[in-house]
Each structure stands twice: as structure tokens, then as C-alpha cells.
N, C-alpha and C positions, 0 to 999 in steps of 0.2 A: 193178379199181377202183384208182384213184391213190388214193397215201397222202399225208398229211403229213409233212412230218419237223421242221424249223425253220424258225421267227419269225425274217423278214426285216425286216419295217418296216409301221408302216400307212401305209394312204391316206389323205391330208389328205381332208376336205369332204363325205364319204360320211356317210349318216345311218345307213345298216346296220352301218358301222365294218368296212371292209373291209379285210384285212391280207393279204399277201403273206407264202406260206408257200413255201420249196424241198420238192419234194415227191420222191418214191423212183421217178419217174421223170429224178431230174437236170433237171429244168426248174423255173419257177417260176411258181407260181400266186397269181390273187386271191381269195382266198378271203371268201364271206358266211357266217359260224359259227350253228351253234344259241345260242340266247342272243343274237340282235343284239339292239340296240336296238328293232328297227320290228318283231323277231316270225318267226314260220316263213312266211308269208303271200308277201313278200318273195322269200323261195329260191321257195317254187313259183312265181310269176309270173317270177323270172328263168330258172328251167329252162324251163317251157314258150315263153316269150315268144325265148329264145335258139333251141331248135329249131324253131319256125314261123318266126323270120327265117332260118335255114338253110336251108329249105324254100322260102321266097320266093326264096331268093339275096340276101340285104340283106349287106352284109359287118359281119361280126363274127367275134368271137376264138371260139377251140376254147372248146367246154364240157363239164367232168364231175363227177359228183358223185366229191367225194374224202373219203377218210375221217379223218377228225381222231382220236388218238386222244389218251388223256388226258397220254402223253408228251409229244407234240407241243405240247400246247397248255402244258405247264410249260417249252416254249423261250419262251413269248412272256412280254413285260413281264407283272407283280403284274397292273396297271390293270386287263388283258385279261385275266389269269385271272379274275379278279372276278366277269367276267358269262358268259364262253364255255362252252361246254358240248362235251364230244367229242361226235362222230358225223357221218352225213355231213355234207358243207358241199357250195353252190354252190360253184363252182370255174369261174375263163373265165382262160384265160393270158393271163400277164403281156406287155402289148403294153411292151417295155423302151425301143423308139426312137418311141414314139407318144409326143403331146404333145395337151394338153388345146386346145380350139379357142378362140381368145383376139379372133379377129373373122372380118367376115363377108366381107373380103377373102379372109382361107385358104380360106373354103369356097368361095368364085369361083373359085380358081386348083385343087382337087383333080383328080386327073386321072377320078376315077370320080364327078363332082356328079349325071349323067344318073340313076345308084341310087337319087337318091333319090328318085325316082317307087317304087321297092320299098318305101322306110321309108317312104314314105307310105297305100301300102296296108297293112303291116304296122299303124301306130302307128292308125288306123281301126280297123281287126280287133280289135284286143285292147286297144283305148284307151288308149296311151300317153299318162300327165298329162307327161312331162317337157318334151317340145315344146311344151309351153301354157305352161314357164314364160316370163318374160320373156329377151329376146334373147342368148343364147349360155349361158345354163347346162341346155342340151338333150341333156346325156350323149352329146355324141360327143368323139372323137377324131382326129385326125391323124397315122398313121400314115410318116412320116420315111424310112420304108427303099427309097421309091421316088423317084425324082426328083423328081415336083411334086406326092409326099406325098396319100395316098388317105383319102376319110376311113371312119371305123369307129364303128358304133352299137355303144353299151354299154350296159348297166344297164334291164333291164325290169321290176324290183321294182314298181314303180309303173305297175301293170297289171291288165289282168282286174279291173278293180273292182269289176263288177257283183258278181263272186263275193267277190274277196278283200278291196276297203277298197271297202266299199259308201258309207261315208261319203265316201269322196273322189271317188264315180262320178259324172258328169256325163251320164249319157246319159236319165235319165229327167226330169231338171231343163228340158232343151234340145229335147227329141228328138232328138238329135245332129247338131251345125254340124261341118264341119269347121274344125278348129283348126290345122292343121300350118302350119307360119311361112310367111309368106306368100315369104322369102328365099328357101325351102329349095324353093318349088313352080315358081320363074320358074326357078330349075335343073334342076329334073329332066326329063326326057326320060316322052313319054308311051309310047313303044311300049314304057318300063322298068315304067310303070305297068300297061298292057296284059298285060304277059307273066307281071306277078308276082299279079293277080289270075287269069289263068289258071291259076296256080299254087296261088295257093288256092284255087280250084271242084274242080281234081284231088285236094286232100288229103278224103280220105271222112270221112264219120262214125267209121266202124272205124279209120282211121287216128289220128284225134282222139283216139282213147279210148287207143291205142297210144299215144302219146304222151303224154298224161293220166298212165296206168297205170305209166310209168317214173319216177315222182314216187318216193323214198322215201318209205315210210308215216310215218316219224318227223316230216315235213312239214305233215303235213296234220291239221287240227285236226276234224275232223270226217269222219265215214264218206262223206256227203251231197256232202263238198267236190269230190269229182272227179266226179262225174253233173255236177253244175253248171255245174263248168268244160266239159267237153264242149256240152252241151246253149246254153252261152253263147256257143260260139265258133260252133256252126251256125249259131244265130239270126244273128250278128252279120256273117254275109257276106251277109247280103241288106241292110244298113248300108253296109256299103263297095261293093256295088253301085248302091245310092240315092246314094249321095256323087262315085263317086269312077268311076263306069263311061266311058269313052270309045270309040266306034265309031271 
């Protein structure tokens, strides 16, 4: 497990209060702490939301649970000791040459826009609210370190809602529309969509729960919380196949 070691800076605009710590692997991490603001709920929808888009192939940053300890979190400002708590933290490395997405021109020009037939199965599956917001604060990224700059999904906190923010679920309100921007669907490529739903009919039930099970327990607020998650994410691929299937 990666460790913490010192408070670099926070993230402007994050509702979890995300901070970058240098961690004891010589790299640096964003770290989401025990104690955010939004709750534990948050790290489990970004752990699991982060390894089923690895799964899909959707591009995102390395993720691992890193451990914060109470050292560590006395490098960071008073403010953030206040609420932070040691123990594990989400952890997705720090993208340093990536740039927040500022129009919808950059995401015309990425050289990988075809993927996002992938986040579109993905953000189905496990109902991503971020892409319902209004146009460009959709938690990507633009990644700089290649010539015409790739882009990169971030932040799944706001996921899983049936299980984790049943208040913010929309799928029993609607019986689920698709919502994914209409921008982001005239770019992607469908054989990207095709192959990332292949992708998930291969992950099993046993795999889901594999998955599920790599949760730390300090995460989850309830014994019940991970049957559920599992048991939601089955239900929910016959959803992305009612929405989203193409022959």
C-alpha cells in the first residue's frame, strides 16, 4: 500500500476537498480523506467506479488506496486538520500536465474522442450524475503530454446512487433516459461502444463481488453496503443493454 507523507496543495472546486499529498512511493497523489466533506460513500463509488472503467478501457489515472497517517495529515494546513481523519484515502495520481476541459472545441480535437463510446457505457452502468451536469463541468480532463492532448475521466464519487446517494438516484424517478451529452455521443465511435459493453457481460458476478470486496471496510457504512453494490451493478447491465446495445 502507498503511504502518505506531505501536503502539497489542494484542489480548487472539489466538493470532497481533494488534496495532493507526495507519497513514499516518490510520486504524487490526489488524495479523497476520511473526514471529506460528502462522507465515506464518495471513496467507495470512486474505488469501484475507477476499476470497472479500467475494466471497460475508459482512460483514467492509476488508483490506490493509500494510507494517510496521523503524521502525514499534520503536514497539511490547521483548516484540513479540522475535518481529516488518518486512514485509508482514495488515491488516483496526480495527472501534473493535464488541464481541466474549458470547451467543447478541446474535446473535438482529443486524439482518443472515439473512447467515448466506453464512458458512455460506463457512466449507464453505474450512473454517473456528473455528465447530466450542465456543459463542461463533466469531470474530465485533458491530458497535454501528447501532441493533440487525450482526454481522461475523473472523479466517480457521484455514482452508484441507487446504493450510495439514493437521494440523488434518478433511475426510479425516469426509468432511466439516457443522459450522456449529446457532444460527447456525435464523437464517439460505436465499435468503442460495442467492445466496452462486451467488456462488461465478461466481468461475472464473482468478479463484481472481487471487486466490491477490495473496498476497505473503514468505507462502508453498513455490513449490507456491498451485497448491494454487487447485486446493483448486475441488475444494471440489462439497463445499458436497453439504452445503449448496437448490432
Amino acid at each position: 500500500m502507498v503511504s502518505a507523507r506531505n501536503h502539497l496543495h489542494e484542489l480548487s472546486g472539489g466538493q470532497s476537498a481533494p488534496q495532493v499529498f507526495q507519497c513514499d512511493d516518490d510520486d504524487y497523489w490526489v488524495l479523497k480523506l476520511l473526514g471529506n466533506p460528502l462522507g465515506r460513500s464518495v471513496l467507495v463509488a470512486d474505488w469501484v467506479g475507477a476499476l470497472l472503467a479500467h475494466n471497460l478501457k475508459v482512460p483514467t489515472p492509476r488508483v490506490e488506496v493509500v494510507n494517510v497517517s496521523d503524521a502525514a495529515l499534520a503536514t497539511a494546513p490547521s483548516h484540513i486538520q479540522r475535518w481529516a481523519r488518518p486512514g485509508p484515502a482514495f488515491g488516483s495520481k496526480w495527472l501534473q500536465q493535464a488541464k481541466t476541459v474549458s470547451g467543447i472545441v478541446e474535446l473535438e480535437g482529443v486524439e482518443n474522442a472515439p473512447v467515448f463510446g466506453r464512458l458512455h457505457v460506463l457512466d449507464v452502468w453505474i450512473e454517473v450524475l456528473d455528465r447530466r451536469k450542465p456543459d463542461l463541468t463533466w469531470n474530465m480532463l485533458i491530458d497535454t503530454s501528447t501532441s493533440r492532448g487525450a482526454f481522461v475521466a475523473v472523479d466517480f464519487g457521484m455514482s452508484l446512487n441507487e446504493v450510495l446517494h439514493r437521494e440523488l438516484s434518478l433511475s426510479s424517478a425516469d426509468e432511466e433516459l439516457d443522459r450522456f451529452p449529446e457532444v460527447l455521443v456525435q464523437l464517439e465511435d460505436l465499435s468503442e461502444r460495442r467492445d466496452a459493453i462486451g467488456l462488461m457481460d465478461d466481468i461475472t458476478e464473482g468478479d463484481l463481488r472481487q471487486i466490491v470486496s477490495s473496498v476497505p471496510p473503514e468505507w462502508l457504512e453498513s455490513q449490507g453496503l456491498a451485497e448491494g453494490l454487487v447485486q446493483t451493478l448486475v441488475r444494471r447491465k440489462n439497463i445499458v443493454h436497453r439504452l445503449l446495445d448496437v448490432r
